[in-house]
C-alpha positions as CSV (number, residue, x, y, z in Angstrom):
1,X,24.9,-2.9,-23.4
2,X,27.0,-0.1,-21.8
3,X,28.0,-1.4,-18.4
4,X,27.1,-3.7,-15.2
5,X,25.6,-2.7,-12.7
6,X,25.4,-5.1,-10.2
7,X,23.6,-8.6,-9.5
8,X,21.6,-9.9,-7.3
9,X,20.7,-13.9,-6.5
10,X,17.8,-13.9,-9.1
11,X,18.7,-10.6,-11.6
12,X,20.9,-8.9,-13.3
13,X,20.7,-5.5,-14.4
14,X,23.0,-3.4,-16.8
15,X,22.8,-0.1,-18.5
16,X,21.8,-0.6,-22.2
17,X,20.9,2.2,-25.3
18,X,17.7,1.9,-26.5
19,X,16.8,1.9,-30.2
20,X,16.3,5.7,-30.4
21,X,19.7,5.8,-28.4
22,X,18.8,6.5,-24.8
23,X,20.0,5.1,-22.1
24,X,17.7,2.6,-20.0
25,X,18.0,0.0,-17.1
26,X,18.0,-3.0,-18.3
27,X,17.0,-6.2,-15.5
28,X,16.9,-9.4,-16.7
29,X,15.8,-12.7,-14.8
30,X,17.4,-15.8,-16.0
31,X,15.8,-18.9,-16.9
32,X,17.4,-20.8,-14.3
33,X,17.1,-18.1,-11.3
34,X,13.3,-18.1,-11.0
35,X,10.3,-20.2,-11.8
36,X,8.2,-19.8,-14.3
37,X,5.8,-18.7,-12.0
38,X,7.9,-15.7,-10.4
39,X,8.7,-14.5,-13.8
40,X,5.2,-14.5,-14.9
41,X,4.1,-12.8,-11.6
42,X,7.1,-10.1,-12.1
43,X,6.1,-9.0,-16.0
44,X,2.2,-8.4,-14.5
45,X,3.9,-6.8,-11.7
46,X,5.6,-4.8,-13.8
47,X,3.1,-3.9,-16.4
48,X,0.5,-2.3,-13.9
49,X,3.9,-0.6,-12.7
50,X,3.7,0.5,-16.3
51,X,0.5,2.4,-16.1
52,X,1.7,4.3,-13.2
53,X,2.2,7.7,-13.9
54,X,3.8,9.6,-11.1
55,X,7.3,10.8,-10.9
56,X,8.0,9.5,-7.9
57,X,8.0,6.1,-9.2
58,X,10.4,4.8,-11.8
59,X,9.0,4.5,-15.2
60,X,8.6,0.8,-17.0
61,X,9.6,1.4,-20.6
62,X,8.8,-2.2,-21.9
63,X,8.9,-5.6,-20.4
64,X,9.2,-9.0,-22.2
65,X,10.6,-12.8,-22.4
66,X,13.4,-14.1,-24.7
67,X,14.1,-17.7,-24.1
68,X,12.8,-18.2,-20.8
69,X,14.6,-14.7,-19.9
70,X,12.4,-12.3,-18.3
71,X,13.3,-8.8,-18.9
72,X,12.6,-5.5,-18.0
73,X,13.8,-1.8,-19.4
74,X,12.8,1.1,-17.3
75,X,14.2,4.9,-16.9
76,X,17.5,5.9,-16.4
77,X,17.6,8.5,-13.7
78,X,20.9,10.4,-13.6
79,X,22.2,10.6,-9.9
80,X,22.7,9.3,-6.9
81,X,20.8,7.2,-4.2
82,X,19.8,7.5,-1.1
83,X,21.9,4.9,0.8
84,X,25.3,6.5,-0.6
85,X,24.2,10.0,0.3
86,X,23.5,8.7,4.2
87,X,26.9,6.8,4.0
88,X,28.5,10.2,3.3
89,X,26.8,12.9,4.6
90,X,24.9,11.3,7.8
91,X,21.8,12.9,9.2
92,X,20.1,15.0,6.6
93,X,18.3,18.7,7.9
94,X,14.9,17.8,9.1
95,X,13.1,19.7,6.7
96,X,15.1,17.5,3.6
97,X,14.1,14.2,5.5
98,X,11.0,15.4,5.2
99,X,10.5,16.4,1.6
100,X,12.7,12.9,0.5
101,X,9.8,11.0,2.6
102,X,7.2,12.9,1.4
103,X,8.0,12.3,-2.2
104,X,9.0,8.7,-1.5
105,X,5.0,8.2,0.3
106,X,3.6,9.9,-3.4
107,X,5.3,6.9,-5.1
108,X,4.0,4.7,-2.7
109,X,0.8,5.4,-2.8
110,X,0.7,5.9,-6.3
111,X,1.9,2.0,-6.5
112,X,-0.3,1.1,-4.1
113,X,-3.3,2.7,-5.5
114,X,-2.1,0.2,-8.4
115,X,-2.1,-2.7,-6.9
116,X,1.6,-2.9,-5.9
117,X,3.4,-2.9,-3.0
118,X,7.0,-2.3,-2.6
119,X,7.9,-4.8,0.3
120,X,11.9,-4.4,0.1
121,X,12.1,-0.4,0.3
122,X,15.8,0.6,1.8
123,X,18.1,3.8,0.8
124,X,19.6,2.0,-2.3
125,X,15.6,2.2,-3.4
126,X,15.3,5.7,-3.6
127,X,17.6,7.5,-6.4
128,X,17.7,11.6,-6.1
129,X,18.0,13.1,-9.6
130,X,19.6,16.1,-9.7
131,X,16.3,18.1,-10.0
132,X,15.5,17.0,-6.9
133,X,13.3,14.5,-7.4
134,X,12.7,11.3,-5.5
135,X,12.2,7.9,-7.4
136,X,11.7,4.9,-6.4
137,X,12.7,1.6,-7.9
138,X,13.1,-2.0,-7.2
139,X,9.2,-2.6,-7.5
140,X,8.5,-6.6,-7.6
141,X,12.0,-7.8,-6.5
142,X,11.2,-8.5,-2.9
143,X,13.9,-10.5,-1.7
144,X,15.1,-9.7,1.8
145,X,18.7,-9.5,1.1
146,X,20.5,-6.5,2.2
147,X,17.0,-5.2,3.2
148,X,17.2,-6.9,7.1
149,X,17.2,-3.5,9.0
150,X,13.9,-2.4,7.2
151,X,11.7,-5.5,7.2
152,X,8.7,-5.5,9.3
153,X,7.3,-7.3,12.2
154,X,5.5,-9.6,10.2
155,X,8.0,-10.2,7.3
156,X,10.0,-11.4,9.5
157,X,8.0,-13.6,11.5
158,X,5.2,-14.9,9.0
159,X,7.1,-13.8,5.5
160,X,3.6,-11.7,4.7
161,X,3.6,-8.5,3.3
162,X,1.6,-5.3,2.5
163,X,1.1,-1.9,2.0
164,X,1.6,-1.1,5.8
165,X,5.2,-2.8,5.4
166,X,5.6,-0.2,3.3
167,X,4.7,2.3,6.1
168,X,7.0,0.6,8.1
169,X,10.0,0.7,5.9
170,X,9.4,4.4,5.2
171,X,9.4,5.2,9.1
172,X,12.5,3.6,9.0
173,X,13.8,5.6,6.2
174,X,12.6,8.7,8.2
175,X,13.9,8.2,11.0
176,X,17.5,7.2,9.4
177,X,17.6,10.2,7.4
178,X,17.2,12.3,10.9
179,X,19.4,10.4,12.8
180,X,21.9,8.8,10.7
181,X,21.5,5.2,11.2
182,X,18.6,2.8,10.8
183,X,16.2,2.7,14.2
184,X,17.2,-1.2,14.8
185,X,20.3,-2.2,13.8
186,X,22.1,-2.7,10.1
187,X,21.4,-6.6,9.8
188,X,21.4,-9.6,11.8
189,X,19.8,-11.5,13.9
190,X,19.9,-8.9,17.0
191,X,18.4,-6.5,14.6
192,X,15.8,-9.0,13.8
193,X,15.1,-9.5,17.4
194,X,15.1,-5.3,17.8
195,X,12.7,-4.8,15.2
196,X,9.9,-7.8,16.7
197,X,11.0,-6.5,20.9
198,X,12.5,-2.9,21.1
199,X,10.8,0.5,20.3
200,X,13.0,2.9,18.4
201,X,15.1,5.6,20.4
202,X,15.1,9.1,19.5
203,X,18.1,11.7,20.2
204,X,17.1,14.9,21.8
205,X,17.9,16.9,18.3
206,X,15.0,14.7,16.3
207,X,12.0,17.1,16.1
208,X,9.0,16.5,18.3
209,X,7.1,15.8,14.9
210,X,9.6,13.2,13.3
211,X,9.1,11.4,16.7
212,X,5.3,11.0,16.4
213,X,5.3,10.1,12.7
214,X,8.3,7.4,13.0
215,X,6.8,6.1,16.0
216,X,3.1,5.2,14.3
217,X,5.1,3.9,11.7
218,X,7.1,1.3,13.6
219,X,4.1,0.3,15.9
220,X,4.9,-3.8,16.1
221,X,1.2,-4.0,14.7
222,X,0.2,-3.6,11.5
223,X,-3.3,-3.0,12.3
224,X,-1.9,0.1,14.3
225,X,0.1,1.4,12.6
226,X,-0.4,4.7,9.8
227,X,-2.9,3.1,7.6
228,X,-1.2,3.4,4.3
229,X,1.4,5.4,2.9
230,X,-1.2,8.9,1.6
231,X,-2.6,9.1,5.0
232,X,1.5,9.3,6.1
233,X,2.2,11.6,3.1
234,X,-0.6,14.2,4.8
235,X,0.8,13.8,8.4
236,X,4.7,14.7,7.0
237,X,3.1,17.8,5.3
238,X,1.8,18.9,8.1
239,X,5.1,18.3,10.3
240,X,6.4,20.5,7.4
241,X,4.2,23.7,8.5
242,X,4.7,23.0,12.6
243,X,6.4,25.8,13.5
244,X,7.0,23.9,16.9
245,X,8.9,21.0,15.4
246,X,12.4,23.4,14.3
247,X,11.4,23.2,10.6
248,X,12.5,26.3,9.3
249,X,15.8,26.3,7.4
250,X,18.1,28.7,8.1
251,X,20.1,30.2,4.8
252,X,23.6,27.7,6.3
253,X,21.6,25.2,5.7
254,X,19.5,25.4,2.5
255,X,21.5,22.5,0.6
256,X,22.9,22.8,-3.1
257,X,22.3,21.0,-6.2
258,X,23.9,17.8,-6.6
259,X,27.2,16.6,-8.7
260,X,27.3,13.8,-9.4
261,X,31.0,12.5,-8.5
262,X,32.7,9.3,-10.0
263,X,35.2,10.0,-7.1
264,X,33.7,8.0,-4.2
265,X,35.7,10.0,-1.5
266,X,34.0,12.8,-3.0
267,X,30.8,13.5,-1.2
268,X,27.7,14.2,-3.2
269,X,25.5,17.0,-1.8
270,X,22.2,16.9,-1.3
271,X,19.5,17.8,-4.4
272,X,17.1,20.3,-3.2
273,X,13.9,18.7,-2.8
274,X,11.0,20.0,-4.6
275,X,7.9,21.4,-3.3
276,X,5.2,20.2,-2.3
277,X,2.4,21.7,-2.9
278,X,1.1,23.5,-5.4
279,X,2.3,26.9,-6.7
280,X,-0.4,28.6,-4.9
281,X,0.5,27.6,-1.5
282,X,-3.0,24.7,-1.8
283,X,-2.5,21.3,-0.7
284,X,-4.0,18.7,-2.9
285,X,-6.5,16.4,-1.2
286,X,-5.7,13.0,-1.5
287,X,-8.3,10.7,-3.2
288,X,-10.5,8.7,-1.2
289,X,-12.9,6.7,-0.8
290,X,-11.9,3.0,-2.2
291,X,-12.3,-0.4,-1.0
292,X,-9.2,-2.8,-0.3
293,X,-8.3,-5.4,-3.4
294,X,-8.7,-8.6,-0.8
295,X,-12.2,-8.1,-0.5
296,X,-12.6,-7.2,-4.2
297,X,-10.7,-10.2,-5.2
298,X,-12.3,-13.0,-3.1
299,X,-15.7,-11.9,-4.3
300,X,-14.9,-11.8,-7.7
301,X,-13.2,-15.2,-7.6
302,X,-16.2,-16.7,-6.2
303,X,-18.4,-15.2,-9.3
304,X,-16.6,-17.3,-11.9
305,X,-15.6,-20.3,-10.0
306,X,-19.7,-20.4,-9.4
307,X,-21.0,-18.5,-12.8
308,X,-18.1,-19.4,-15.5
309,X,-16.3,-17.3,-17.8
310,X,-19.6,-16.5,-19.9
311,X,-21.0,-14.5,-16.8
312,X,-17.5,-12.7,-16.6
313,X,-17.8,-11.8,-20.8
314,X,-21.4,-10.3,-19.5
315,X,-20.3,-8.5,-16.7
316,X,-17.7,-6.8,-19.2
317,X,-20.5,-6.4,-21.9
318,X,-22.3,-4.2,-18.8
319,X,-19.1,-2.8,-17.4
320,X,-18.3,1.7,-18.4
321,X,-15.2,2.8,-19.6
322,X,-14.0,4.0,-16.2
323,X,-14.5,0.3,-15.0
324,X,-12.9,-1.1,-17.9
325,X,-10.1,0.7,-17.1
326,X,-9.7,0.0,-13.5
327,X,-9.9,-4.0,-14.0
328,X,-8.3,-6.5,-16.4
329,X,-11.2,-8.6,-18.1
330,X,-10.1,-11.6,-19.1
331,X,-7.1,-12.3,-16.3
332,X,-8.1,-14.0,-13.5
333,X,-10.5,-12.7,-10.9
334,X,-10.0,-9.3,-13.7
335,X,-6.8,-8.3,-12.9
336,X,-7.5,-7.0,-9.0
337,X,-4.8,-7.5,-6.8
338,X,-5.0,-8.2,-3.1
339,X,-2.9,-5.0,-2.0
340,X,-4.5,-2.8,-4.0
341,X,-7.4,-0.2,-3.3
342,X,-10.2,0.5,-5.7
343,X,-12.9,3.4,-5.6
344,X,-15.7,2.3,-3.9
345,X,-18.2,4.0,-6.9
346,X,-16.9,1.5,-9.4
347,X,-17.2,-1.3,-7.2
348,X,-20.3,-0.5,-6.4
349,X,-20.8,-0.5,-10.1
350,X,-19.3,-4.5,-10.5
351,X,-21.5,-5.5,-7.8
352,X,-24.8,-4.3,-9.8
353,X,-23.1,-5.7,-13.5
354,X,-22.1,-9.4,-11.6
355,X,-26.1,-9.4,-10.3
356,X,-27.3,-8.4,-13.7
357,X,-25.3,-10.9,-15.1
358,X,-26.6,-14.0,-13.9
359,X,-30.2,-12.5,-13.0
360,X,-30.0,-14.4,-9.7
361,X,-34.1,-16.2,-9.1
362,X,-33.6,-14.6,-5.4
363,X,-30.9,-11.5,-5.4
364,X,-30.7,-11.4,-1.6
365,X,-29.6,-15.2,-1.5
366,X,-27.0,-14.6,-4.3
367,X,-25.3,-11.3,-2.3
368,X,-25.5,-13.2,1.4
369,X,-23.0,-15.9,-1.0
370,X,-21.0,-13.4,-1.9
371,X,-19.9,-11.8,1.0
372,X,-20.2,-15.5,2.4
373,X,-17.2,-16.3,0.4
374,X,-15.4,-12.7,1.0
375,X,-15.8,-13.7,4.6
376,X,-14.5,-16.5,4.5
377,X,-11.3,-15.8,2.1
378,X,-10.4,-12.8,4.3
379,X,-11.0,-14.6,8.0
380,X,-8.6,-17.9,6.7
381,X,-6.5,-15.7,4.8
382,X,-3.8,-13.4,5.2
383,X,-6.1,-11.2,7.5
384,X,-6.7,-13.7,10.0
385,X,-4.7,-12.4,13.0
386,X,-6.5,-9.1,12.0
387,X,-10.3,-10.9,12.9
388,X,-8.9,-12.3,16.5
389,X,-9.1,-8.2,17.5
390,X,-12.7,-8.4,17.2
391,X,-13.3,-12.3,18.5
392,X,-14.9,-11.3,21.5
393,X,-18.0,-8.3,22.3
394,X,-15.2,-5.8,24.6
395,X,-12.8,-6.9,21.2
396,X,-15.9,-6.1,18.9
397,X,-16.0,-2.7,20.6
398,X,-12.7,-1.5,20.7
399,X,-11.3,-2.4,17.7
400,X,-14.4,-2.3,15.1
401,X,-12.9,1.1,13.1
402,X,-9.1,-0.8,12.9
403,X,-11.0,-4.0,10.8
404,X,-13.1,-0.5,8.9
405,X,-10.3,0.9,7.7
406,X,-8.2,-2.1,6.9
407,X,-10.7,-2.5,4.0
408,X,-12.5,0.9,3.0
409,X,-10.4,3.9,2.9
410,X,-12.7,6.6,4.6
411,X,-15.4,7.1,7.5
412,X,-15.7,5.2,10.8
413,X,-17.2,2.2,12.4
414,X,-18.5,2.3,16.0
415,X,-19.8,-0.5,17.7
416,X,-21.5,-0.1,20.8
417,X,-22.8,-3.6,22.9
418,X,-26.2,-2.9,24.1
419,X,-26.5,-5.7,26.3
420,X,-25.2,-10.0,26.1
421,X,-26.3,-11.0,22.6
422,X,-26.7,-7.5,20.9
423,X,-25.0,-4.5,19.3
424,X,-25.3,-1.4,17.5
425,X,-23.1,-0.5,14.6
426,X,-22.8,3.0,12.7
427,X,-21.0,4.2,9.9
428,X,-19.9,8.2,9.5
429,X,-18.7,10.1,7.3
430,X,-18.9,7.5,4.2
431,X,-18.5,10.2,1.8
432,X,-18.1,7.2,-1.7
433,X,-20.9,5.5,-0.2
434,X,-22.6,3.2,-2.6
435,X,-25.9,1.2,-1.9
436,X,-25.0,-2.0,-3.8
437,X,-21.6,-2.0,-1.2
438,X,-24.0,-1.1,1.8
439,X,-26.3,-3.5,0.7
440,X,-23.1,-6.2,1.1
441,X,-22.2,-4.8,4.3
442,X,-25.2,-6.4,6.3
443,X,-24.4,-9.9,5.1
444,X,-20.6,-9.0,5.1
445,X,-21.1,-8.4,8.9
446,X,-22.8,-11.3,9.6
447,X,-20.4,-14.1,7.8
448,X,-17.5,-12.3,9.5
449,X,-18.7,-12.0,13.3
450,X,-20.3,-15.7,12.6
451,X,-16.7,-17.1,11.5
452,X,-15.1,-15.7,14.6
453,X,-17.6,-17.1,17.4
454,X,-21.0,-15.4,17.3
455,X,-23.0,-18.1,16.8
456,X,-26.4,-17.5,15.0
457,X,-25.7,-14.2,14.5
458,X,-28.5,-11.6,12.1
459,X,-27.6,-8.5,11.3
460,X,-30.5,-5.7,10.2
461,X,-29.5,-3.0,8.5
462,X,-32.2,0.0,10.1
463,X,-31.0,3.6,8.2
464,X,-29.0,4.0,5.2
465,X,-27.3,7.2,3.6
466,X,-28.8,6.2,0.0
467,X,-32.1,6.9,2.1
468,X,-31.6,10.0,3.0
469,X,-30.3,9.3,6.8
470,X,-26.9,11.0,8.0
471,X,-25.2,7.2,8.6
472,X,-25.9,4.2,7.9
473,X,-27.3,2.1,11.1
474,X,-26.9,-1.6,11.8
475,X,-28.5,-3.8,14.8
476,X,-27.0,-7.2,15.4
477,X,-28.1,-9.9,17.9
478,X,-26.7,-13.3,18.4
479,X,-26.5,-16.7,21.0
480,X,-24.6,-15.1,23.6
């Protein structure tokens, strides 16, 4: 153990050598400062953190429990953090804010696309190595303290969280690192009431582009806000090559590789960010198509509550490689969080390993109960408030594509009311479509729309992509 470096109500971490003599962080949770239950949660948390390979997020080393003492060891990353270099230097040049948020998005949704969510991201979060690299850390200790000015709408009022509080807290990070301060407040209960009442206010110098981005962040909403953190990471690439938005760097400005200072009067200055894009000049198209963990979790958790754990071993028996890889057989519901986002092929996949599994007497019956429970789970869960936006037909029309993309990653959802009692529904531009998920959808549409008021609703499904149409086509009618 080399030194302290600082504690927190339910941790303590330190700087330790390893046994091949490197340094690492060491964070250790006590016996008496958690429940067995948060400990238990934080080592899972952290071991999926483990098998994130991006270096924009901090890397897990090993994890482990020694006498009821939760511990973790991850990367030492030489440098400073964020927080200081904003308590220094102020407002950063628009095209550095930039380049720290775009690399602080890349660890986000590289989390995410784990399983993870942040849910306390502030300055003190993101360390800048001397390279000029971005990382993030403090992944699965979501306390709110010190964290106040960044918390959401809904951390605040309902404690929930998700990946779009992490949009949130990056908008806020964005728009600090422009203006110098955090867009509500540092703390306190008028910050609090800024952050659920008051809409962010820009100085004239904040480019036209910053504006747009931080203010679809901080929409009060979470169902309007930017939908996760890669479709943010695209827009603040593109700020990057508006020549409108006062992005060029002039040669006064191009900022200088950092020393690191034990003097704290002794500002650090700013690491140059890295590129990014490719050598070539080529942006690198995010991945898509994937379906949200809450949906893929509720299902599955019906399967062996109703089947057992001998129709989860045979699902596992059927299961590829790549499906192997992407769940955790033999944790419950296989190791899918909630927050997380799965491609939509290997669910797809599941869906036709659970049916072969248990070689339901009447298939149709077995996949109406199955999105039967995923209704259910998602309309009394976490997601409720999100259901109420579509309670009502004018609702059902305007707000169809928000409860779309909430759960699948790609395409769009129109729904158009043909008359009292009836709609159309169409999905474009479903490039991961898989028939065993659009064969859920019809059912899927039914339980939901049925849970929020349409009473004796059917859903047909009348052209499918699988089939060789351009969209797939549903008709719905129901006791109006």
């Amino acid at each position: 153990m080399e030194r302290r470096l600082g504690d927190q109500a339910t941790s303590v971490t330190c700087v330790a050598r390893s046994g091949d003599g490197g340094r690492v962080v060491l964070k250790m949770l006590p016996a008496d400062a958690a429940s067995q239950t948060v400990r238990a949660r934080l080592l899972r948390d952290m071991r999926a953190l483990a098998a994130v390979e991006q270096r924009n997020v901090v890397r897990i080393d090993a994890t482990g429990e020694h006498e009821g003492m939760a511990w973790i060891a991850m990367e030492y990353v030489q440098g400073t953090d964020l927080a200081r270099l904003l308590a220094e230097r102020g407002a950063l040049p628009v095209e550095v804010a930039l380049r720290y948020a775009i690399q602080a998005g890349e660890g986000l949704a590289a989390a995410h696309g784990a399983g993870l969510v942040h849910g306390a991201l502030r300055p003190s979060k993101l360390l800048l190595a001397p390279d000029g690299r971005v990382v993030l850390v403090g992944f699965g200790f979501t306390g709110q303290e010190g964290s106040a000015a960044y918390l959401s709408p809904e951390q605040i009022e309902h404690g929930m969280v998700d990946g779009r509080s992490d949009v949130w807290a990056l908008g806020c990070l964005l728009y600090e690192m422009s203006v110098g301060e955090p867009p509500f407040g540092r703390g306190g209960s008028a910050t609090s009431l800024a952050i659920l009442r008051e809409e962010p206010k820009f100085p004239p110098h904040v480019a036209g582009a910053v504006v747009h981005i931080v203010s679809a962040c901080l929409r009060k909403s979470s169902f309007a806000r930017i939908g996760s953190p890669r479709e943010l990471v695209g827009l603040m690439r593109d700020a990057l090559d508006d020549p409108d938005s006062a992005l060029r760097p002039s040669p006064s400005r191009v900022p200088a590789a950092p020393r690191i200072s034990t003097a704290p009067s002794r500002p650090p200055s700013i690491p140059p960010p890295i590129p990014s894009r490719a050598p070539n000049g080529m942006r690198v198209p995010a991945a898509r198509g994937r379906i949200k963990g809450t949906a893929v979790r509720a299902g599955l958790s019906w399967f062996i509550d109703a089947y057992g754990a001998v129709a989860a071993a045979r699902v596992s028996e059927l299961a590829s490689p790549e499906l192997h890889a992407a769940l955790r057989f033999g944790d419950a519901a296989l190791g899918v969080m909630p927050s997380g986002w799965y491609d939509t092929q290997l669910i797809g996949e599941l869906l036709v390993a659970m049916e072969r599994a248990v070689s339901p007497a009447e298939p149709d019956l077995f996949v109406s109960r199955l999105a039967e429970a995923i209704a259910r789970d998602n309309v009394n869960g976490v997601y409720r408030s999100l259901f109420r936006l579509v309670a009502s037909p004018g609702l059902l029309e305007a707000n169809a594509q928000r409860v779309w993309r909430t759960y699948v990653d790609e395409g769009t959802l129109t729904v158009r009311v043909r008359a009292p009692g009836s709609f159309d529904a169409r999905v474009r531009g479903w490039s991961r479509h898989s028939a065993p998920v659009c064969r859920l959808l019809r059912p899927m549409l039914e339980h939901l729309l049925r849970a929020v008021g349409y009473t004796g609703l059917v859903v047909d499904r009348t052209e499918c992509v699988s089939e060789g149409a351009s969209q797939c086509s549903f008709e719905g009618s129901w006791l109006a």
